[in-house]
C-alpha positions in Angstrom: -4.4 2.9 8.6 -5.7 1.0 5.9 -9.6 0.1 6.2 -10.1 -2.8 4.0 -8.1 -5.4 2.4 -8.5 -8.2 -0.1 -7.1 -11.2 0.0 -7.0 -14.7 -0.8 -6.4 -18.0 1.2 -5.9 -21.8 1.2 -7.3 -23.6 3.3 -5.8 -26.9 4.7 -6.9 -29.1 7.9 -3.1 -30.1 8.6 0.1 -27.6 9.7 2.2 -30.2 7.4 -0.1 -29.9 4.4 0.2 -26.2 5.0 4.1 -26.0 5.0 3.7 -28.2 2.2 1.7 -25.8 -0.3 3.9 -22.5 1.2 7.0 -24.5 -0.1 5.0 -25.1 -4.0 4.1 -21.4 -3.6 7.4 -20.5 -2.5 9.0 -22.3 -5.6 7.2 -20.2 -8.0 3.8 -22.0 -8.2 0.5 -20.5 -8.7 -1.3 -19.6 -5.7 -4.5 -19.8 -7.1 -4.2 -22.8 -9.1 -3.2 -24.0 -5.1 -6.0 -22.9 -3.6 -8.5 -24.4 -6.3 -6.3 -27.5 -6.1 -5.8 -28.0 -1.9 -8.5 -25.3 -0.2 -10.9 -27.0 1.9 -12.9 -23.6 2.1 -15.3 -22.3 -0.8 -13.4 -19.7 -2.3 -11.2 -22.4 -3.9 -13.8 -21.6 -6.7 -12.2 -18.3 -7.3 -8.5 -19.2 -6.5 -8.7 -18.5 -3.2 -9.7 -15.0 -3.5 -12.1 -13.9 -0.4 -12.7 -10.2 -1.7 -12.2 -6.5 0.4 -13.3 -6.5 3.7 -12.4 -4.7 7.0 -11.3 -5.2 10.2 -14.1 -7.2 12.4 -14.8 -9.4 9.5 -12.6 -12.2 10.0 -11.9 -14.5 13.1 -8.9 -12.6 15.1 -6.1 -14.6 14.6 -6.4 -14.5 10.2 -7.3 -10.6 10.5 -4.2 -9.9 12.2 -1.9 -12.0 10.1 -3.5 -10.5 6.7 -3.6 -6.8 7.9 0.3 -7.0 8.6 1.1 -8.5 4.9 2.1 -5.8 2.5 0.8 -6.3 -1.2 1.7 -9.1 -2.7 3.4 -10.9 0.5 2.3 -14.5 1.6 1.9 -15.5 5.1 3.2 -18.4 7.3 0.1 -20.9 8.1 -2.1 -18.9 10.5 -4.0 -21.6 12.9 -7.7 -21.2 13.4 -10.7 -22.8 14.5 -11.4 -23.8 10.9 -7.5 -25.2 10.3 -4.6 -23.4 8.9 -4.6 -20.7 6.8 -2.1 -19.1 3.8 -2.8 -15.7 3.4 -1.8 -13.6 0.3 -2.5 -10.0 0.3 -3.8 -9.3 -3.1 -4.5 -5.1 -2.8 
């Protein structure tokens, strides 16, 4: 079992907005040029990128969604308490 992760995210307050970005991303576009462009959450600064970190780190629902992506894969929006999450497994 893998111990840490890194990943990046975007961000968005609304499912639609969500879909929206996943079907830009889906077309070819940049995620991190995305995530600087959309992400309501700091890391936009860095593309999105949120770094290694383990399991316990992040609220339940975005661990479990970014610890079942294989490298390089993209997630459907994951809903939180903060909004909806994109989740790209970067290593």
């Amino acid at each position: 079992m893998v111990d840490k992760i890194r990943c990046a995210h975007i961000l968005v307050e609304k499912q639609s907005v969500a879909y929206s970005i996943l079907e830009k991303i889906n077309k070819g576009e940049s995620f991190s040029k995305l995530a600087e462009q959309f992400s309501i959450d700091s890391s936009r600064r860095r593309g999105g990128d949120l770094g290694y970190f383990g399991r316990g780190v992040m609220v339940k629902e975005f661990e479990k969604a970014a610890f079942s992506l294989n490298k390089g894969q993209v997630s459907q929006p994951v809903k939180t308490q903060f909004g909806y999450h994109i989740i790209k497994r970067l290593d």
